[in-house]
PAVOKE-362535 format. One record per residue (C-alpha): residue number from 1; y, z negated, x negated. Coordinates in nm, 2 decimals, always signed. Layout:
% residues N
resi / yy / zz / xx
NUM / Y / Z / X
...
//
This chain:
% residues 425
resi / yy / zz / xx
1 / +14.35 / -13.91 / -12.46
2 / +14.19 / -13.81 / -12.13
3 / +13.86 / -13.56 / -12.20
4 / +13.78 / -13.29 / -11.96
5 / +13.46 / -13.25 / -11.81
6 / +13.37 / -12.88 / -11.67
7 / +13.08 / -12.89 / -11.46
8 / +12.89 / -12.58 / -11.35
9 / +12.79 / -12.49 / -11.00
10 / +12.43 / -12.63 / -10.93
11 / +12.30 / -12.27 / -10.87
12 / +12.44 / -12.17 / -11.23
13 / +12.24 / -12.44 / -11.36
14 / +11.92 / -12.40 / -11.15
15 / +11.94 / -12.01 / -11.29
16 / +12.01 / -12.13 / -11.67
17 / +11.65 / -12.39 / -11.63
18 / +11.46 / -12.06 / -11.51
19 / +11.46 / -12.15 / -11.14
20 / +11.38 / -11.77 / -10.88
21 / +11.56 / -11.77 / -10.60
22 / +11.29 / -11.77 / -10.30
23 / +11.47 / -11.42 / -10.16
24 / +11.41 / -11.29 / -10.50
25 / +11.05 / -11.38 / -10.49
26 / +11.00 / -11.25 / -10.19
27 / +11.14 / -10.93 / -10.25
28 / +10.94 / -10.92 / -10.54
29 / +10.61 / -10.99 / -10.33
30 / +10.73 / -10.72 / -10.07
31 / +10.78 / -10.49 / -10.36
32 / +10.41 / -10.54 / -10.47
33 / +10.24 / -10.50 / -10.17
34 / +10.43 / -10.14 / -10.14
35 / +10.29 / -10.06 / -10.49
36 / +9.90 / -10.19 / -10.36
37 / +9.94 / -10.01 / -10.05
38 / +10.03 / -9.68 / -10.27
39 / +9.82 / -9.67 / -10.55
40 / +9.55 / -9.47 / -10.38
41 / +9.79 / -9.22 / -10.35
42 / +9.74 / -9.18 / -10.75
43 / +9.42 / -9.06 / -10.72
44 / +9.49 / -8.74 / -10.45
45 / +9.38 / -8.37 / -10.52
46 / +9.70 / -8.12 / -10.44
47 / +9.60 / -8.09 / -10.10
48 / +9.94 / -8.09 / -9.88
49 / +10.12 / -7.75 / -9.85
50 / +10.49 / -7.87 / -9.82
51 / +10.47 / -8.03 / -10.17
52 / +10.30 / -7.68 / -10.29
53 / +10.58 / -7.52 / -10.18
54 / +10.84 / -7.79 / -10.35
55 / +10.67 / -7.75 / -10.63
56 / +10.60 / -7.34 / -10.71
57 / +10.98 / -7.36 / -10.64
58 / +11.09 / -7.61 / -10.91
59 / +10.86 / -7.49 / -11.11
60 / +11.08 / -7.12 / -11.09
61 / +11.35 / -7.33 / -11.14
62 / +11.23 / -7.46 / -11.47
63 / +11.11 / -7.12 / -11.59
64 / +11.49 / -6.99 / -11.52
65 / +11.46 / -6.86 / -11.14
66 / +11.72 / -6.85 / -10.88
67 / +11.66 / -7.02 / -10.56
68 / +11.63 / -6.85 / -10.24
69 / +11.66 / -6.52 / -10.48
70 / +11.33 / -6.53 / -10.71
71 / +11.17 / -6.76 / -10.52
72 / +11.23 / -6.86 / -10.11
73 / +11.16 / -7.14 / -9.90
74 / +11.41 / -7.31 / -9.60
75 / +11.50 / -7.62 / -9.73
76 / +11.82 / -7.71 / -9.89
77 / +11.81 / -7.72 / -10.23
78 / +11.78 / -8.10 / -10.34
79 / +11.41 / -8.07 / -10.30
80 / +11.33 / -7.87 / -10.54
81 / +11.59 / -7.95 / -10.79
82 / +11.41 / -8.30 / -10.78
83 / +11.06 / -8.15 / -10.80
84 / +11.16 / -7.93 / -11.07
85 / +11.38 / -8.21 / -11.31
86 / +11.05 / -8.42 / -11.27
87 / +10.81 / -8.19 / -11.33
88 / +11.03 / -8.07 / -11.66
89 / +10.95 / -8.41 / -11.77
90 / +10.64 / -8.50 / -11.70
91 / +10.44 / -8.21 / -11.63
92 / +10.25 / -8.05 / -11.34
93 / +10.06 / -8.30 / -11.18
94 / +9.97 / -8.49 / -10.88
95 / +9.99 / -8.88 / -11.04
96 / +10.37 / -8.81 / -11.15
97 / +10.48 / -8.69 / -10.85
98 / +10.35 / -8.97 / -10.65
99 / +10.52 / -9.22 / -10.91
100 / +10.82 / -9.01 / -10.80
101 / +10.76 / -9.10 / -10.44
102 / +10.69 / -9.45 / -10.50
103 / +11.03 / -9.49 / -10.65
104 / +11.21 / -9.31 / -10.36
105 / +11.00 / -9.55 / -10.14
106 / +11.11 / -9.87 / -10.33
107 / +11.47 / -9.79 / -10.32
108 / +11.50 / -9.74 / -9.95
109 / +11.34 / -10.05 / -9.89
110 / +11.63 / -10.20 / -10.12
111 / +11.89 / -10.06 / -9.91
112 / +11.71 / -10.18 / -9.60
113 / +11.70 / -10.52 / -9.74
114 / +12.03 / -10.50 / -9.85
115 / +12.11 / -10.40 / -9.51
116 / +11.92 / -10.69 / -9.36
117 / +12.09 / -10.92 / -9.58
118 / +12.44 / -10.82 / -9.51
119 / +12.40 / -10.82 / -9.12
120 / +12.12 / -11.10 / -9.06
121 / +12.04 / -11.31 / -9.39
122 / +11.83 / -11.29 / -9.66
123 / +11.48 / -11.34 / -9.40
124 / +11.54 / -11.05 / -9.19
125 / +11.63 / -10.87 / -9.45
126 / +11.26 / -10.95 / -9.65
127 / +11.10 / -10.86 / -9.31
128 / +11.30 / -10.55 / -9.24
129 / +11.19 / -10.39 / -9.60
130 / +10.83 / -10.55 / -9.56
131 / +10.81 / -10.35 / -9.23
132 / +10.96 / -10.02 / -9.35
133 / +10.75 / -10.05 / -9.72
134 / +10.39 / -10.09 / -9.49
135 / +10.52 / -9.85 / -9.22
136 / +10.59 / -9.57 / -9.50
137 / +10.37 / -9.65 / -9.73
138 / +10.04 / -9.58 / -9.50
139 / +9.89 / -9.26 / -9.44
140 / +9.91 / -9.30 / -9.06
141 / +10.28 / -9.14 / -9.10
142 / +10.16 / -9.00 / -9.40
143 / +10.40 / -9.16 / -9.64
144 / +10.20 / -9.10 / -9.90
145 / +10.29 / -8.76 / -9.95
146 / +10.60 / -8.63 / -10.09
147 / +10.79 / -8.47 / -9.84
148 / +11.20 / -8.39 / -9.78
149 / +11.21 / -8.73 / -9.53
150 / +11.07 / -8.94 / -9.81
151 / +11.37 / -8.83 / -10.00
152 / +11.63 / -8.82 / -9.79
153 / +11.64 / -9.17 / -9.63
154 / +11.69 / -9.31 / -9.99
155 / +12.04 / -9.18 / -10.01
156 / +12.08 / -9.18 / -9.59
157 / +12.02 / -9.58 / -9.62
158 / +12.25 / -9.66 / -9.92
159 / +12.53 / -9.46 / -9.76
160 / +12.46 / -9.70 / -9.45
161 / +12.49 / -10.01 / -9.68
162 / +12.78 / -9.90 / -9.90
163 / +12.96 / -9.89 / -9.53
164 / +12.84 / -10.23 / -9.43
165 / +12.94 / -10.37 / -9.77
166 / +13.30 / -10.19 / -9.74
167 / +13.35 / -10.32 / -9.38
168 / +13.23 / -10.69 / -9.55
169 / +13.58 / -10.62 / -9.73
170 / +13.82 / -10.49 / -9.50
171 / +13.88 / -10.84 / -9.33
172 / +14.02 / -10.65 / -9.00
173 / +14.26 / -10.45 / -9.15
174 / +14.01 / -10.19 / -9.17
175 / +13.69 / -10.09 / -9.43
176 / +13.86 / -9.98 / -9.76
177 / +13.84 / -9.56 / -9.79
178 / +13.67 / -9.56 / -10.10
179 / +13.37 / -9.74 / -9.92
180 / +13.38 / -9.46 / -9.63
181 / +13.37 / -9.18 / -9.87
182 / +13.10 / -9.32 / -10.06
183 / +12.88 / -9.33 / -9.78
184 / +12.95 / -9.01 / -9.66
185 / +12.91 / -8.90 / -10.06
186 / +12.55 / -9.03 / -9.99
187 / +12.46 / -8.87 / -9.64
188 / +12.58 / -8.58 / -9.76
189 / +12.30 / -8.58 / -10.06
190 / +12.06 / -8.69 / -9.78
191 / +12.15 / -8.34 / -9.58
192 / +12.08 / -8.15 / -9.91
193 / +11.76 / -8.26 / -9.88
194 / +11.66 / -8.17 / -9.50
195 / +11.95 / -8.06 / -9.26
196 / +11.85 / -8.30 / -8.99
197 / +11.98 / -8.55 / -9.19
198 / +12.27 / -8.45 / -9.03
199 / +12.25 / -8.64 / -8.76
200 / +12.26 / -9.00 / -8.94
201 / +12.58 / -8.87 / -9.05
202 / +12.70 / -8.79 / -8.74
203 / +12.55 / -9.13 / -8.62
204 / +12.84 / -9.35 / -8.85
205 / +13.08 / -9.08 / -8.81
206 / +13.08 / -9.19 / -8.45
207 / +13.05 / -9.55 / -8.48
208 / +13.35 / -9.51 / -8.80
209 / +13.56 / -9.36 / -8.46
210 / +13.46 / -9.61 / -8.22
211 / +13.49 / -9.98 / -8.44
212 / +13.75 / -9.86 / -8.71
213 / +14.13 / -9.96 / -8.63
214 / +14.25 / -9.65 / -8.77
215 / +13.98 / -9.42 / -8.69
216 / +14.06 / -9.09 / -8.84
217 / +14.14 / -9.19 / -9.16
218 / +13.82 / -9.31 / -9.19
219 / +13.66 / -9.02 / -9.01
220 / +13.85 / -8.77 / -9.30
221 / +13.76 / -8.99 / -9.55
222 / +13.35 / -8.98 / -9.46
223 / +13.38 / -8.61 / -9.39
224 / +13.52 / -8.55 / -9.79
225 / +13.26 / -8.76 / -9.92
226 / +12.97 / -8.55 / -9.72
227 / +13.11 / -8.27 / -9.82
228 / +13.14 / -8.28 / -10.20
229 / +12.80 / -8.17 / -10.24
230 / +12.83 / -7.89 / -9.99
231 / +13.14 / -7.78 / -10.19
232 / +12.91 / -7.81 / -10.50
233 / +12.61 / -7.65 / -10.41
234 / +12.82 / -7.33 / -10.24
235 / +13.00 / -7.32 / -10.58
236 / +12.67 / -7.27 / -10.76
237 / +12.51 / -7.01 / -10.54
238 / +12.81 / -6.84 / -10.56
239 / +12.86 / -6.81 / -10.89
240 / +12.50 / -6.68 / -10.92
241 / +12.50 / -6.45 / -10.68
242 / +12.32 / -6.62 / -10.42
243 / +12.54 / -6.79 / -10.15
244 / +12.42 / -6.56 / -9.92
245 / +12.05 / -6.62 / -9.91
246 / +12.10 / -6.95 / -9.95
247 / +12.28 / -6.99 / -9.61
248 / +12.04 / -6.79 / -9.45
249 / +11.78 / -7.00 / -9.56
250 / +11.94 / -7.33 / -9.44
251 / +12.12 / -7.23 / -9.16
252 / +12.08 / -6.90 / -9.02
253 / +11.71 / -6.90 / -9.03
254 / +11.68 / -7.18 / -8.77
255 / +11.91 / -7.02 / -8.55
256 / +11.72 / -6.67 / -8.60
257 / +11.34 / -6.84 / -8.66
258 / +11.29 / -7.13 / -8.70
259 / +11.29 / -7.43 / -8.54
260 / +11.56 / -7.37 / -8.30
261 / +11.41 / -7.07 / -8.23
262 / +11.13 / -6.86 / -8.23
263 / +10.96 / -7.12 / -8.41
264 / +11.01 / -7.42 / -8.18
265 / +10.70 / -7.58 / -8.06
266 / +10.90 / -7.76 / -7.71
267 / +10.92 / -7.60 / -7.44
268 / +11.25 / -7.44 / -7.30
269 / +11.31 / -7.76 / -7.04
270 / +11.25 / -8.05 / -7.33
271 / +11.46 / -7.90 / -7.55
272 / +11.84 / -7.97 / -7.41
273 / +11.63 / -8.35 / -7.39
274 / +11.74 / -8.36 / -7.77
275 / +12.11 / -8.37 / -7.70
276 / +12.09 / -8.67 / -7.41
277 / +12.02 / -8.92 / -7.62
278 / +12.31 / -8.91 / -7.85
279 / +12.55 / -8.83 / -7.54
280 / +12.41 / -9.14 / -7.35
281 / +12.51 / -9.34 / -7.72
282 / +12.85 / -9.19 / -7.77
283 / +12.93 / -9.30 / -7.44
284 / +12.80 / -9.67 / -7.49
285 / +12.96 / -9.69 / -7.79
286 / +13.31 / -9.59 / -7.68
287 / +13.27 / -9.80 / -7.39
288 / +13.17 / -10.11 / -7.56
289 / +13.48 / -10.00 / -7.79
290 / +13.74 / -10.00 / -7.46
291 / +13.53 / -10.32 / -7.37
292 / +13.69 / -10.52 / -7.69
293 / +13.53 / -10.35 / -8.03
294 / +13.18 / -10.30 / -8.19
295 / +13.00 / -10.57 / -8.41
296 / +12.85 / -10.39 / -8.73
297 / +12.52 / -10.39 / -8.65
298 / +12.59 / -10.18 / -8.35
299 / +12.57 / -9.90 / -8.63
300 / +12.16 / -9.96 / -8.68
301 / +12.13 / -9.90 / -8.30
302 / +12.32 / -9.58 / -8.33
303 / +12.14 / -9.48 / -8.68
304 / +11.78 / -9.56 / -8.47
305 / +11.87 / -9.31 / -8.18
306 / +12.04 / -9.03 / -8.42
307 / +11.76 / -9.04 / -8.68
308 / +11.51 / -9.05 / -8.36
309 / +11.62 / -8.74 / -8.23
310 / +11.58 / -8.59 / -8.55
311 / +11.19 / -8.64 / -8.59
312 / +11.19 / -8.42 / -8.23
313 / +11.41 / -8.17 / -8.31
314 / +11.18 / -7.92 / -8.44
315 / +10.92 / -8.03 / -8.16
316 / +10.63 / -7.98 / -8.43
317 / +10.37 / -8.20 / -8.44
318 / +10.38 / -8.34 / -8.82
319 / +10.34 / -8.71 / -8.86
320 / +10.59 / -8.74 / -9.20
321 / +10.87 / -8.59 / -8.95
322 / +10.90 / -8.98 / -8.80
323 / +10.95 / -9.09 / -9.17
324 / +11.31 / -9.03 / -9.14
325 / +11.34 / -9.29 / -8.81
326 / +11.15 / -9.55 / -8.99
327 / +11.46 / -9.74 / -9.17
328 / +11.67 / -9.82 / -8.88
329 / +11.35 / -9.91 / -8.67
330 / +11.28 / -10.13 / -8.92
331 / +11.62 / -10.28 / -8.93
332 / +11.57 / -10.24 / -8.54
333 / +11.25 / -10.46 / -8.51
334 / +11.42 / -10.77 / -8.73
335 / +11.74 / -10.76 / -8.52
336 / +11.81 / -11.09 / -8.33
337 / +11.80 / -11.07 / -7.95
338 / +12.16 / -11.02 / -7.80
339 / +11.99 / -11.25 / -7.50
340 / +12.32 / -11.26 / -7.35
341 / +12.38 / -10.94 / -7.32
342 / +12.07 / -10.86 / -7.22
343 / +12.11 / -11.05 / -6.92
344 / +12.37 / -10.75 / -6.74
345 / +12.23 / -10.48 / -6.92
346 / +12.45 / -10.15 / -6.86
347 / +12.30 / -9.86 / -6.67
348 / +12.41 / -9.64 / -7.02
349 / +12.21 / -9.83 / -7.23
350 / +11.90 / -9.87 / -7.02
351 / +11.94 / -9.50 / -6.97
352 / +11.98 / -9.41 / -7.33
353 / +11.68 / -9.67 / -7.43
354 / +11.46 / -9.45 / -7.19
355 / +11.55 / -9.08 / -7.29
356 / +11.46 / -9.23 / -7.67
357 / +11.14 / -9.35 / -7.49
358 / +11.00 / -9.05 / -7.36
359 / +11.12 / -8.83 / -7.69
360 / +10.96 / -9.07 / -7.91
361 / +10.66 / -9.04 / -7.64
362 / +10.66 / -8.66 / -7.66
363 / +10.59 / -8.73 / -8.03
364 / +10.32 / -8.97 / -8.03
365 / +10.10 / -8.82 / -7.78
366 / +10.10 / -8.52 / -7.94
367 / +9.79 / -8.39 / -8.09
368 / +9.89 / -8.51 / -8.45
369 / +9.64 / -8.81 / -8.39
370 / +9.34 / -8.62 / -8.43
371 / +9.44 / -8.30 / -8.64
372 / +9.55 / -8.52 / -8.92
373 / +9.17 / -8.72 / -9.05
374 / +9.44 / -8.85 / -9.35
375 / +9.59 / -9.09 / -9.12
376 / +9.33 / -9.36 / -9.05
377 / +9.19 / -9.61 / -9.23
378 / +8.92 / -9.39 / -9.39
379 / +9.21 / -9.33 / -9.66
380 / +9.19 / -9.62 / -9.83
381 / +8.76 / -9.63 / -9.81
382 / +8.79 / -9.33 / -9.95
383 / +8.97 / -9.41 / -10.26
384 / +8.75 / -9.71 / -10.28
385 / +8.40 / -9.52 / -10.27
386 / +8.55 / -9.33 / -10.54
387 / +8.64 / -9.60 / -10.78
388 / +8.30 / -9.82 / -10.67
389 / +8.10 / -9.45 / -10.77
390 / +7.96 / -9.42 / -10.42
391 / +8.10 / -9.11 / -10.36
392 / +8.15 / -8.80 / -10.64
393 / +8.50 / -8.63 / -10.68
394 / +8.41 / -8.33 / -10.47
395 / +8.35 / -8.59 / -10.22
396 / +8.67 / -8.73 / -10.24
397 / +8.87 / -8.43 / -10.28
398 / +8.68 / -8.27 / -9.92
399 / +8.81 / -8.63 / -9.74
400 / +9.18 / -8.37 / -9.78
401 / +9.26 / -8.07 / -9.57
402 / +9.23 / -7.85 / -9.83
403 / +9.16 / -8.01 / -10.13
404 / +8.86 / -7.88 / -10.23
405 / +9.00 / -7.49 / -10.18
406 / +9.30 / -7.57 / -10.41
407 / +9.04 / -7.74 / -10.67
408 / +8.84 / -7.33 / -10.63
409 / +9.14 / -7.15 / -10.67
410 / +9.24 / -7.34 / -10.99
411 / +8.91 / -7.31 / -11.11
412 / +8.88 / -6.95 / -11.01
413 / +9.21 / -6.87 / -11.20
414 / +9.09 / -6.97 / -11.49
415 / +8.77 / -6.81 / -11.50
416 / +8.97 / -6.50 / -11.44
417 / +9.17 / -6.57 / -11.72
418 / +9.50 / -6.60 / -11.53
419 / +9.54 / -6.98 / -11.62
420 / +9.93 / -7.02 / -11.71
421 / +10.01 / -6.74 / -11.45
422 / +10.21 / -6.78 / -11.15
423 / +10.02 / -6.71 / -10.81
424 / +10.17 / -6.73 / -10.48
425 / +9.94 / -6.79 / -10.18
//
């Protein structure tokens, strides 16, 4: 009688002796240094007025409010639905909401792995989330604060990978539907937390109609995903009576006030500069797709110049605002040199590449530098005088625009005998 022998594959057997793959360590090592470069975050007075704002309103969600009716701010509503759900768990403080943020942080830097992976290997991949976890996990763009770009390029980078993975499957007959309107599923969360995010959207919608063989099936297939939650949220405002101060607030105020209008720091001859870029990259990409197709990672090029123009739309001089470019620049910086192409660069691109220039520029040399003391390396000597007792907690709390003044208020509040109250400022 002849015996059969079944032998395992040698990675099945390192795996069942205990052995780590190295990409798994490293990612574990990347994910660390992320949570070091963080934790002084833990130790931060409310100071910032964004998350003051995110939270009053979740907390009027939890108490039974109606947003944009009982309580008004012009953000979509993802934001506060978040900052209210964790709140109603674990209560009003500063610590649990930065926990919050370091998981929003940690998951983006596992879709931009995961997106490293898929297009360049397991290395670039390690590097690409090792860049984006230092980049947004430093108070130089402060990503230690909890703001509506720390949120949205969680679900704006996972829409990007569950595209790559789909177009991993298609094998040229075209990336499976389900894939498409999963992504768009995702950017169109990502827009629920800050319109801009829009334009990351619009950034794969455009590459979907330039690469895809049949294009606007899988341009109607992105478009239902992203909007489902528009259909969702409208549903809900309607049905409490709100749907029209919730459009104002997201969409008409920006037109009327805000940063497409009145409200615009640029001035009128920079501002039609935000629409160049992405021109000058629709017409490289369409092109390049006359030219003999797109390869995938075309896409992080497109997401970089899209998401780019985004941190200038408003023209406002707020360093988190470049939180929402950091994912594809990080993708960006990892990306192996097309040194042949390089060698004929086309007039498009080099025009494109210098119209992203001079808006980044516009940004950087702003006067953010020096208005914002949070964003050098006195941060972190900061939080260490504190925990070494050189320096008291009203010490620490003044290093904060405004810390100390929120700290009075709370204090005076309760002297007052309001504690428990609700007080808008």
């Amino acid at each position: 009688m002849e015996r059969t022998v079944t032998t395992q594959p040698a990675a099945v057997r390192r795996l069942r002796r205990g052995w780590v793959p190295p990409w798994l360590l490293g990612l574990a090592l990347v994910l660390a240094l992320t949570a070091l470069l963080r934790a002084p975050s833990l130790l931060e007075p409310a100071w910032h007025d964004d998350e003051g704002i995110f939270a009053a309103l979740g907390k009027r969600v939890v108490e039974g409010g109606v947003l944009y009716v009982d309580a008004w701010d012009n953000k979509p509503p993802l934001v506060y639905l978040v900052f209210a759900a964790w709140y109603g768990l674990f209560g009003y403080d500063v610590p649990a909401l930065r926990v919050l943020t370091a998981l929003a942080v940690v998951g983006t830097q596992l879709a931009v792995f995961g997106l490293g992976w898929r297009l360049w290997g397991t290395g670039r991949g390690l590097a690409a989330a090792l860049l984006y976890g230092v980049l947004a996990s430093t108070p130089f763009f402060q990503g230690n604060g909890s703001f509506t770009e720390t949120f949205l390029v969680l679900p704006a980078a996972a829409g990007m990978l569950a595209y790559v993975l789909g177009r991993e499957r298609s094998a040229g007959g075209g990336t499976p539907l389900g894939y498409t309107a999963a992504a768009g599923l995702l950017l169109g969360l990502a827009f629920q937390f800050k319109q801009v995010a829009a334009l990351e959207a619009a950034a794969l919608g455009l590459f979907v109609l330039a690469a895809e063989p049949r294009p606007w099936r899988q341009v109607a297939a992105l478009a239902a995903g992203w909007l489902a939650p528009w259909a969702a949220v409208t549903a809900y405002f309607a049905a409490s009576g709100a749907l029209g101060a919730y459009l104002y607030a997201i969409l008409g105020y920006y037109v009327d006030q805000g940063y497409l209008g009145a409200e615009s720091r640029l001035p009128a001859w920079a501002s039609p500069l935000r629409a160049v870029a992405p021109l000058l990259a629709a017409g490289v990409v369409l092109a390049r797709r006359r030219a003999g197709g797109l390869r995938t990672e075309t896409l992080v090029s497109l997401w970089l110049v899209f998401a780019a123009v985004g941190t200038v739309m408003s023209g406002r001089d707020y360093p988190h605002y470049l939180l929402q470019a950091l994912p594809p620049a990080a993708l960006a910086a990892v990306r192996p040199l097309p040194l042949r192409r390089l060698q004929r660069p086309g007039l498009a691109s080099a025009a494109a590449a210098g119209v992203l220039g001079a808006l980044m520029g516009m940004t950087f040399i702003s006067s953010w530098m020096t208005r914002y003391p949070q964003i050098s390396t006195p941060y972190y000597e900061n939080a260490a005088a504190l925990l070494a007792g050189r320096a008291s907690v009203a010490e620490y709390r003044a290093f904060f625009e405004k810390g100390e003044s929120v700290e009075w208020m709370r204090r005076y509040l309760e002297e007052q005998g309001l504690a428990g109250r609700t007080v808008y400022v």
